[in-house]
Residue frames as qw, qx, qy, qz and C-alpha x, y, z in Angstrom:
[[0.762, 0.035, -0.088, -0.641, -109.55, 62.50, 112.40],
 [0.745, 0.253, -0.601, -0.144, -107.86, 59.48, 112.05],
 [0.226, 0.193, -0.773, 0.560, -106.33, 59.18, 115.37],
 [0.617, 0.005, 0.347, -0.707, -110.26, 60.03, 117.12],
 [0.883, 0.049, -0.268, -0.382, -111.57, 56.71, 114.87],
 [0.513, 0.421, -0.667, 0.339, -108.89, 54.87, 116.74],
 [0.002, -0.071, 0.717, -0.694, -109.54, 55.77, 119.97],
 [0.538, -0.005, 0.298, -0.789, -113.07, 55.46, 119.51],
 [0.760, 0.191, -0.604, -0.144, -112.57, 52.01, 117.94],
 [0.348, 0.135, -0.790, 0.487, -110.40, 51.14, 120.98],
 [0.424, -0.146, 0.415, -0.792, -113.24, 52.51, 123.34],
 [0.631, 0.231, -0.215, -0.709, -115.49, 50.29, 121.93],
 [0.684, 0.013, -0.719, 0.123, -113.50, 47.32, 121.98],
 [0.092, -0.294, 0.595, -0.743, -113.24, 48.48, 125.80],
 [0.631, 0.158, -0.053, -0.758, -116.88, 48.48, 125.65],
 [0.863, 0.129, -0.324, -0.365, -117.36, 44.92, 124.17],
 [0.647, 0.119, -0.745, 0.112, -114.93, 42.98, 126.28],
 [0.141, -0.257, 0.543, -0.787, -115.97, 44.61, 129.31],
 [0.659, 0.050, -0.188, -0.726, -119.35, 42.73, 128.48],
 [0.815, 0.126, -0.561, -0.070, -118.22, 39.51, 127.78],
 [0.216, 0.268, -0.790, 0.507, -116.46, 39.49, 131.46],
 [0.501, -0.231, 0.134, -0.823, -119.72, 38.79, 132.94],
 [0.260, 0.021, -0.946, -0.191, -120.25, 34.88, 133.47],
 [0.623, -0.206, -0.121, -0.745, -123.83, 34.25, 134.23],
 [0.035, -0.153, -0.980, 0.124, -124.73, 30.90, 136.81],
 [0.509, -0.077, 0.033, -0.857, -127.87, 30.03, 137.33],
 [0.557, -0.126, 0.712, -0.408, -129.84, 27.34, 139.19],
 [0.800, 0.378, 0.325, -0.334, -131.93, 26.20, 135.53],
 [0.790, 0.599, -0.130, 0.006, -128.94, 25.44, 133.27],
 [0.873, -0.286, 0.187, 0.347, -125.63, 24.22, 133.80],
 [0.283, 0.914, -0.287, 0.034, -122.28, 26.19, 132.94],
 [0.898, 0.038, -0.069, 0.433, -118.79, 24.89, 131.91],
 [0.246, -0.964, 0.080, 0.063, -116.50, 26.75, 133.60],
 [0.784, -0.041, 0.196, 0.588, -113.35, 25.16, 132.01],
 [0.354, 0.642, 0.180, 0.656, -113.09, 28.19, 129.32],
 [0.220, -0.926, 0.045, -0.302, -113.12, 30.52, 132.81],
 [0.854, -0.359, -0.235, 0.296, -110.39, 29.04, 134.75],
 [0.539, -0.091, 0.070, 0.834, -108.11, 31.53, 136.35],
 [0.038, 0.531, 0.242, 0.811, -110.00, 34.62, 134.91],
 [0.029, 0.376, 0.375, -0.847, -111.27, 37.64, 136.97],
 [0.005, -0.532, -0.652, -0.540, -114.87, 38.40, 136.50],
 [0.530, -0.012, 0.132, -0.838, -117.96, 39.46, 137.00],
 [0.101, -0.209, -0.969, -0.089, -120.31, 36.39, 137.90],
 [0.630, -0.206, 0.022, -0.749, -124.45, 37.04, 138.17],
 [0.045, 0.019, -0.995, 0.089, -125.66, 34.17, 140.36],
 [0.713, -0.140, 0.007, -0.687, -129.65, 33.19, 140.07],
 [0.328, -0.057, -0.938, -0.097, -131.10, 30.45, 141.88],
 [0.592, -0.481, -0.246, -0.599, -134.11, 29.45, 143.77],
 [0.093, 0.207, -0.801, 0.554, -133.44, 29.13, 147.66],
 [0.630, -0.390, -0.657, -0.137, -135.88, 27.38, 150.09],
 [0.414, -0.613, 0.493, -0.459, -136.69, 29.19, 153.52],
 [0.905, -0.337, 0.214, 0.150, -134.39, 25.99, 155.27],
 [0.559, -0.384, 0.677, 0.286, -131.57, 24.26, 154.36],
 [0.726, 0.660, -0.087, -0.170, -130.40, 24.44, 150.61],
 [0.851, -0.255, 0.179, 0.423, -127.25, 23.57, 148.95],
 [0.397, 0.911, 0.085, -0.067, -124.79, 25.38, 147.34],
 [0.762, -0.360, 0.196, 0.501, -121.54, 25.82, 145.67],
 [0.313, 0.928, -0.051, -0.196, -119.31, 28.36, 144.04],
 [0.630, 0.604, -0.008, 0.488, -116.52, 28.96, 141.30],
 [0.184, 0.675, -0.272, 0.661, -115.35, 31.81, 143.42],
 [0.263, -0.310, -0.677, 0.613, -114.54, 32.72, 147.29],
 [0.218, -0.715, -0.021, -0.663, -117.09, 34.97, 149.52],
 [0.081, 0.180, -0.626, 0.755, -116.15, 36.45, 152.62],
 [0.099, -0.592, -0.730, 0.328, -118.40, 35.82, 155.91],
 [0.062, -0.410, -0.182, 0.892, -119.67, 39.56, 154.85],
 [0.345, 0.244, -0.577, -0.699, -120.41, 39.04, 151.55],
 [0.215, -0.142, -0.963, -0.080, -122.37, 35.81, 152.67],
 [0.046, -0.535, -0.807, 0.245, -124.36, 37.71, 154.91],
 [0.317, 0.444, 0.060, -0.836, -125.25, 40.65, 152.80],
 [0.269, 0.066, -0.833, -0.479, -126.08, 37.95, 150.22],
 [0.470, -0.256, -0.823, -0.188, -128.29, 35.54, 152.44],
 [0.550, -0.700, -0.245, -0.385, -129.14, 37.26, 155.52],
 [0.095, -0.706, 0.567, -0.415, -127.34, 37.95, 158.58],
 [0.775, -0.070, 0.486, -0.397, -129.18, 34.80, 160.50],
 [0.844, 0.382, -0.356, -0.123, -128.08, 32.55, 157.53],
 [0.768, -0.387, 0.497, 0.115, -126.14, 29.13, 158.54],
 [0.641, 0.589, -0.459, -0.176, -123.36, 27.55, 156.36],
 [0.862, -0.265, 0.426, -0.072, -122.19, 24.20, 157.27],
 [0.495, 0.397, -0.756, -0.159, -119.69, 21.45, 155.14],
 [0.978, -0.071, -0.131, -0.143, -119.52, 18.07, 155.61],
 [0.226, -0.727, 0.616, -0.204, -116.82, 16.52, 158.41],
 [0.133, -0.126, 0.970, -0.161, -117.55, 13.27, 158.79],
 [0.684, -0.035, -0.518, -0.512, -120.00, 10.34, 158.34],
 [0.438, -0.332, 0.735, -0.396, -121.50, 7.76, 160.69],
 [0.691, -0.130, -0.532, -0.473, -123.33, 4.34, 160.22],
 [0.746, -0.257, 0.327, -0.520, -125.29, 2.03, 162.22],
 [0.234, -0.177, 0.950, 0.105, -124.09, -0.69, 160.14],
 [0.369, 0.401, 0.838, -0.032, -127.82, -1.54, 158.98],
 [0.219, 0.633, 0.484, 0.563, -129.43, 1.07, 157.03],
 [0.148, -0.979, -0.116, 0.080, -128.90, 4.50, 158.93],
 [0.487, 0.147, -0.213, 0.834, -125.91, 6.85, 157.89],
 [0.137, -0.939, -0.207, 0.239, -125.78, 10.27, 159.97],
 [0.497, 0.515, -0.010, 0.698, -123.72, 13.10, 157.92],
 [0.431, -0.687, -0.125, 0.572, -122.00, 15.44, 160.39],
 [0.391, 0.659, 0.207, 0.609, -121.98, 18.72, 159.32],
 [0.440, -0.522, -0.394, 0.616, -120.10, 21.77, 161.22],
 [0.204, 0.964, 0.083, -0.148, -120.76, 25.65, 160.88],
 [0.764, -0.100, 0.147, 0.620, -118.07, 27.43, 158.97],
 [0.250, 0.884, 0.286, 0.274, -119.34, 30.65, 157.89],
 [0.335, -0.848, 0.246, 0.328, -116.53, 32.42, 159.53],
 [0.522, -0.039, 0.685, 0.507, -114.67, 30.67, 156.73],
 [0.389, 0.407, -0.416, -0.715, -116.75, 32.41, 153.72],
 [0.878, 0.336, 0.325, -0.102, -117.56, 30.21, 151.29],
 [0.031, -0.513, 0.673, 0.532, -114.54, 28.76, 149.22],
 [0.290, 0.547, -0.606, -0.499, -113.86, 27.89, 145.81],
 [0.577, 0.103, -0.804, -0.105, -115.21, 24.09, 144.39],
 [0.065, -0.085, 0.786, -0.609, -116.44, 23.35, 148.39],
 [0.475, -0.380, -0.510, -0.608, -119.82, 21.97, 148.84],
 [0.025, -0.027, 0.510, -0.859, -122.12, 23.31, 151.65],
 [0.148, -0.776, -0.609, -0.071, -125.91, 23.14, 153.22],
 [0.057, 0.023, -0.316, 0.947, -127.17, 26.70, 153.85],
 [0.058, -0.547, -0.734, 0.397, -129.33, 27.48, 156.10],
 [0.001, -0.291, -0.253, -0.923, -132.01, 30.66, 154.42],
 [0.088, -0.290, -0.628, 0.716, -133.76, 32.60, 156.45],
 [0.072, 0.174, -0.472, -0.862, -135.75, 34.38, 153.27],
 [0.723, 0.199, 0.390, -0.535, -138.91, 33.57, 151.80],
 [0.725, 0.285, 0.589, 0.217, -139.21, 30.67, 149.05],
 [0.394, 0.893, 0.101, -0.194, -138.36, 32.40, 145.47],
 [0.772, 0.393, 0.017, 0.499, -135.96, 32.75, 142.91],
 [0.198, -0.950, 0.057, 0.235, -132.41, 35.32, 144.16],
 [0.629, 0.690, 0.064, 0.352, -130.42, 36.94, 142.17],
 [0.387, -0.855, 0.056, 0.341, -126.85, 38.44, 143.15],
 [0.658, 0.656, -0.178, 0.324, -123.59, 39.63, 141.39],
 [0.790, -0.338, 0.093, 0.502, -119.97, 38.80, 142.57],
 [0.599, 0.789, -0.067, 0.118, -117.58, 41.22, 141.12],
 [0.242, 0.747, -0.590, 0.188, -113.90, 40.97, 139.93],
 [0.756, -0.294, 0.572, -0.122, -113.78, 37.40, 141.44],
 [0.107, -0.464, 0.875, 0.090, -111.09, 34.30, 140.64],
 [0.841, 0.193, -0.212, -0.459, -112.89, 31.99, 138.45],
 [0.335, -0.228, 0.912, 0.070, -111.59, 28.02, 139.80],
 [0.770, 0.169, -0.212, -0.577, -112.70, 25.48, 137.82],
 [0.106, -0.311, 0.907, -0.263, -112.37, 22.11, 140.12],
 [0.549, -0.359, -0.747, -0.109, -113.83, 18.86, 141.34],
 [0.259, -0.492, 0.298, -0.776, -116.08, 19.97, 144.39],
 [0.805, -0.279, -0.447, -0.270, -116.79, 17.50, 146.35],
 [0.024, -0.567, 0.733, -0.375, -116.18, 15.81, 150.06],
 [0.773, 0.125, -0.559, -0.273, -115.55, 12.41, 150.64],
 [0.187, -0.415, 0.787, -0.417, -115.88, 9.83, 154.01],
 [0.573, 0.005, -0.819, 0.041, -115.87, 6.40, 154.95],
 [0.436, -0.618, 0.196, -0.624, -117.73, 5.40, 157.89],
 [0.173, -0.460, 0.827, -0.275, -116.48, 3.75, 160.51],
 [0.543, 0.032, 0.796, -0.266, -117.46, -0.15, 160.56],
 [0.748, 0.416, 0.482, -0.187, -119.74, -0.44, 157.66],
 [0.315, -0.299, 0.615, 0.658, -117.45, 1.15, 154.99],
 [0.308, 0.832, 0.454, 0.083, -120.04, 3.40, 153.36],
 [0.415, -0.307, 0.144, 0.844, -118.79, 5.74, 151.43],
 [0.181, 0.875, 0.448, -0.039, -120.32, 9.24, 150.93],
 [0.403, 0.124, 0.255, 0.870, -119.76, 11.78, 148.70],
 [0.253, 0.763, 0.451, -0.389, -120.94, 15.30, 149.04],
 [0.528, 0.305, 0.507, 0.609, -120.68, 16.74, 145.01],
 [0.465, 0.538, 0.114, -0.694, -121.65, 20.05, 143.68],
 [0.757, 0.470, 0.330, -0.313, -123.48, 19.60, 140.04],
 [0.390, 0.817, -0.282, -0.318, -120.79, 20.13, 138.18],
 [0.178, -0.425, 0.876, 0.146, -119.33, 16.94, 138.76],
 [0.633, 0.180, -0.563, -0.501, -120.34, 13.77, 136.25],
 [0.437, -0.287, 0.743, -0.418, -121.79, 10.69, 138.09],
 [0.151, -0.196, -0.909, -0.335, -123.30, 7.66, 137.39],
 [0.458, -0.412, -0.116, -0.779, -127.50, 8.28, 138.35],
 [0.737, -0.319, -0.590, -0.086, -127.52, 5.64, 141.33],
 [0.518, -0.291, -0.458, 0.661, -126.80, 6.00, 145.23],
 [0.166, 0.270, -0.067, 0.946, -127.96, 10.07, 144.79],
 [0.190, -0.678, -0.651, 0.285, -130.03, 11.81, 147.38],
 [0.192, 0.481, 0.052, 0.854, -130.97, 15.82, 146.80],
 [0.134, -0.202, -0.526, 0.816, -131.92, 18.31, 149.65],
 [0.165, -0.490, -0.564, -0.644, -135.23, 19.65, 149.74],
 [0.002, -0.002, -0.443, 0.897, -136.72, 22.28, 152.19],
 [0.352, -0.471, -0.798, -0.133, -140.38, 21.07, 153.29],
 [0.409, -0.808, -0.423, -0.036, -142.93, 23.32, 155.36],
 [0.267, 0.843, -0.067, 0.463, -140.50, 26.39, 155.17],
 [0.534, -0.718, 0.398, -0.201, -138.61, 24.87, 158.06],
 [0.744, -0.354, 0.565, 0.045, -137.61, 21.10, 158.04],
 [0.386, 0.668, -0.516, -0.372, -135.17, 19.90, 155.50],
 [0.891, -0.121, 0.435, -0.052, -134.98, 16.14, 154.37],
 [0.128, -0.543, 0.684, 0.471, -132.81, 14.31, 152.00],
 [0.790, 0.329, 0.331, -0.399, -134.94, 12.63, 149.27],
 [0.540, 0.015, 0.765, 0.352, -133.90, 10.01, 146.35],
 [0.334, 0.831, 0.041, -0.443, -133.39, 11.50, 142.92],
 [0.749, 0.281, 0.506, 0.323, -132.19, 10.30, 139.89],
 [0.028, -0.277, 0.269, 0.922, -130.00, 12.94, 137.07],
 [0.153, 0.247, 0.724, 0.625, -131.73, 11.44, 134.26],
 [0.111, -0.686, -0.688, -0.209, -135.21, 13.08, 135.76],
 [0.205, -0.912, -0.314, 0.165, -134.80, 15.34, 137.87],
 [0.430, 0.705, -0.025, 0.564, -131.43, 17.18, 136.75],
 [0.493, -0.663, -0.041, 0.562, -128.68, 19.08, 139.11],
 [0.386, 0.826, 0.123, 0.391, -128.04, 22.75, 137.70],
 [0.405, 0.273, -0.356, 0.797, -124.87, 25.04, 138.72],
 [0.076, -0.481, 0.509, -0.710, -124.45, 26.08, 142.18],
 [0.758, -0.458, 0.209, -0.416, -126.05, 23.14, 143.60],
 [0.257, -0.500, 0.784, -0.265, -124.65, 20.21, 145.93],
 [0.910, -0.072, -0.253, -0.320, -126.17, 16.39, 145.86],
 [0.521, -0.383, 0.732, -0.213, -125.27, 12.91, 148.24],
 [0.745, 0.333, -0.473, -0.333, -124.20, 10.49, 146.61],
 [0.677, -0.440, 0.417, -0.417, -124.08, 7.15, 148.21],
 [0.083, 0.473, -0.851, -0.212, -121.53, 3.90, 147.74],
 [0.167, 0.129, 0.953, -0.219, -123.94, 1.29, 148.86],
 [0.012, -0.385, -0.781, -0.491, -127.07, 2.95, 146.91],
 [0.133, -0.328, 0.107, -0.929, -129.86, 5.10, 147.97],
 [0.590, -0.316, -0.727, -0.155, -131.37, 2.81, 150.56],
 [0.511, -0.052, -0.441, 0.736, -129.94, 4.16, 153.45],
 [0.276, -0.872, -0.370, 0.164, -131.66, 6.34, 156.00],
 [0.428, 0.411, -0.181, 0.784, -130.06, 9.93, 156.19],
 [0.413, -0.844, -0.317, 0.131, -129.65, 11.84, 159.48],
 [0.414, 0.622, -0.227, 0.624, -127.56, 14.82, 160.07],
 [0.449, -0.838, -0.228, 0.208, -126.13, 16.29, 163.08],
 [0.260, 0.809, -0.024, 0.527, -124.75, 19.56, 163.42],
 [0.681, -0.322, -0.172, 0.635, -121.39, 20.60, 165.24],
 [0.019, 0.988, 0.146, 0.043, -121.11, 24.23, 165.97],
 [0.585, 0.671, -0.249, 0.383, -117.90, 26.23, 164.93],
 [0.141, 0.606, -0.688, 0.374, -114.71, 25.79, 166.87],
 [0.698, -0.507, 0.356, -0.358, -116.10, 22.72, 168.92],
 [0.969, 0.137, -0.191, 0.070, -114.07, 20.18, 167.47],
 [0.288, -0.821, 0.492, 0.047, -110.13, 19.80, 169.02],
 [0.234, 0.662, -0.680, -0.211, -107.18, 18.31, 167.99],
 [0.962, -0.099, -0.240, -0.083, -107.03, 14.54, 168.05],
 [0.570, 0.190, -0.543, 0.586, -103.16, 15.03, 169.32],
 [0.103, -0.530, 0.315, -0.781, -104.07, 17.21, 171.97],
 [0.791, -0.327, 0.233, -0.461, -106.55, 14.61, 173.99],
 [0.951, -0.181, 0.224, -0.113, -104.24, 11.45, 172.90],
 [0.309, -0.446, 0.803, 0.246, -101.22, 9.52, 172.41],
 [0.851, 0.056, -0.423, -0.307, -101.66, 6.92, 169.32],
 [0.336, 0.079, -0.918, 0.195, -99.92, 4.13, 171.89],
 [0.350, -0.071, 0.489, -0.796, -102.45, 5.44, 174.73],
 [0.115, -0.439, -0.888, 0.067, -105.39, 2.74, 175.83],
 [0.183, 0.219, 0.385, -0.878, -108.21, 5.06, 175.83],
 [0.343, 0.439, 0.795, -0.241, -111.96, 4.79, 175.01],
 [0.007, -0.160, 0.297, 0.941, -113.12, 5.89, 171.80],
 [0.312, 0.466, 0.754, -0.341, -116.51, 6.77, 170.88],
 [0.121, 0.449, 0.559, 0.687, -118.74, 7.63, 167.80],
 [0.192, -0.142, 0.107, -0.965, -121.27, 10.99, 168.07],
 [0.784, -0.254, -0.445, -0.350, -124.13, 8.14, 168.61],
 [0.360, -0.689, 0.508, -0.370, -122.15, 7.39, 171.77],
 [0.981, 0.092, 0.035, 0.168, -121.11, 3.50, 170.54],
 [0.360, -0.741, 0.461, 0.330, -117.93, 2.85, 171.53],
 [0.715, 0.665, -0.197, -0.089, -115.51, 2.25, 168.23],
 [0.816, 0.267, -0.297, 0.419, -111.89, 1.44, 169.46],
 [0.790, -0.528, -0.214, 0.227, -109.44, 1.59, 172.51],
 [0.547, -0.464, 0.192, 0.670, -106.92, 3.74, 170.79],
 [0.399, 0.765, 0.211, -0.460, -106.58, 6.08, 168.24],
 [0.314, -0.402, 0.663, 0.547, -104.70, 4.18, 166.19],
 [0.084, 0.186, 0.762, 0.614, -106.20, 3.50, 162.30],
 [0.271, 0.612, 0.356, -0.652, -109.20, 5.68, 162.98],
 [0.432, 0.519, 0.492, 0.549, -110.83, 6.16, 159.93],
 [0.146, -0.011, 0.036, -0.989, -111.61, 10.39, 159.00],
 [0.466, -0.690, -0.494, -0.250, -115.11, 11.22, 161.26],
 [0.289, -0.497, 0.412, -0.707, -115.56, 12.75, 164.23],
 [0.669, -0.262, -0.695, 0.042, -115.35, 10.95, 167.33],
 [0.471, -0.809, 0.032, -0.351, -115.66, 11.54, 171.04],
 [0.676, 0.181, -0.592, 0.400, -112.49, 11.07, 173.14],
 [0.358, -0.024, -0.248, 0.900, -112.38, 11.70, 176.84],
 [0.073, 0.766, 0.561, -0.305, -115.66, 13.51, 176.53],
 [0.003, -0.624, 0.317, 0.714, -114.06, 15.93, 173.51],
 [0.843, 0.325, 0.400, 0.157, -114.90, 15.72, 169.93],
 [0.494, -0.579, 0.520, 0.388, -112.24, 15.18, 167.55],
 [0.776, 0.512, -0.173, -0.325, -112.11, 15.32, 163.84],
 [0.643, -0.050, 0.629, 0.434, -109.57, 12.25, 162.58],
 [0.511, 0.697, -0.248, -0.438, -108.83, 13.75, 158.61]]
């Protein structure tokens, strides 16, 4: 008798920690993921997606499979490569597909949804729980703006921030947005801007494998013409490039 209240104690505890492996995100409330680092869950993700261009970031990896039995086969994922300016008040963020890449850990990404407007709900299971800074950071050439894309989970100061917002279930724009009011909840992504949130935003979008080596199309001693994706030439050689994409040669080229 004694040995059955044992094992049906131990079931039980089975039972109650099997529960607790469940970590819940969700789009209306922010979640510290320090106390998960390193653990294997279960994760339930809710948020509310915009037919266009949302953001998003995860704690865990999903394969390109898992992405598109999640969001739709037709779904786009992108990251941020590079940054441009005009010098006066126009940056353009350069963003390239990667969905052949999944979606890693701490990495912050526009996707494209293909869905109707509305709140979706999935569950990840037995996934590596990171808990990092997510964020990618470039300098554009000439004006020395510097943009950060963040997910939410990172502290900021409330100035320079632009959020994404899907408009007429098609075009997506980048709009000025302040924490203290409007608020960034887990799994989303925000622009945050060195020079403030004055700055025009434009994006253009580099489709997967078109970028090529910067060694492969030049020498760094080599005289050759270098151009931004706005087609302004930038510099004669590819020495001190800042990281962006540029056009060399009629190839573009990421500089990291």
């Amino acid at each position: 008798m004694k040995k059955l209240l044992l094992m049906a104690a131990f079931a039980l505890g089975c039972i109650s920690a099997s529960a607790q492996q469940t970590l819940t995100l969700s789009t209306y409330k922010g979640t510290d993921l320090s106390k998960y680092d390193g653990q294997t869950l279960n994760v339930s993700v809710s948020r509310y997606l915009f037919n266009g261009w949302n953001t998003i970031s995860l704690p865990f990896q999903m394969t390109e499979e898992q992405v598109n039995e999640t969001f739709g086969s037709d779904c786009q994922l992108e990251k941020l490569v590079g940054v441009e300016s005009d010098g006066f008040n126009e940056v353009t963020l350069i963003f390239q597909d990667c969905k052949k890449e999944g979606i890693q850990p701490n990495t912050p990404y526009i996707l494209y949804y293909n869905g109707e407007n509305g709140s979706k709900s999935f569950t990840a299971e037995n996934v590596v729980i990171y808990n990092g800074i997510a964020e990618a950071v470039f300098t554009a050439e000439g004006s020395g703006e510097t943009v950060r894309m963040r997910a939410a989970q990172v502290q900021t100061e409330p100035q320079g921030l632009y959020g994404i917002l899907a408009k007429d279930n098609s075009e997506a724009v980048f709009v000025n947005v302040d924490t203290t009011t409007n608020g960034f909840y887990a799994t989303r992504c925000y622009i945050q801007m060195s020079n403030g949130n004055s700055a025009m935003l434009k994006t253009n979008h580099i489709a997967a494998g078109e970028l090529t080596s910067i060694k492969s199309v030049a020498q760094e001693d080599e005289t050759v013409e270098v151009f931004n994706l706005s087609g302004v030439k930038v510099a004669d050689n590819i020495q001190g490039l800042q990281p962006g994409i540029y056009v060399i040669k009629g190839k573009t080229v990421m500089v990291k």
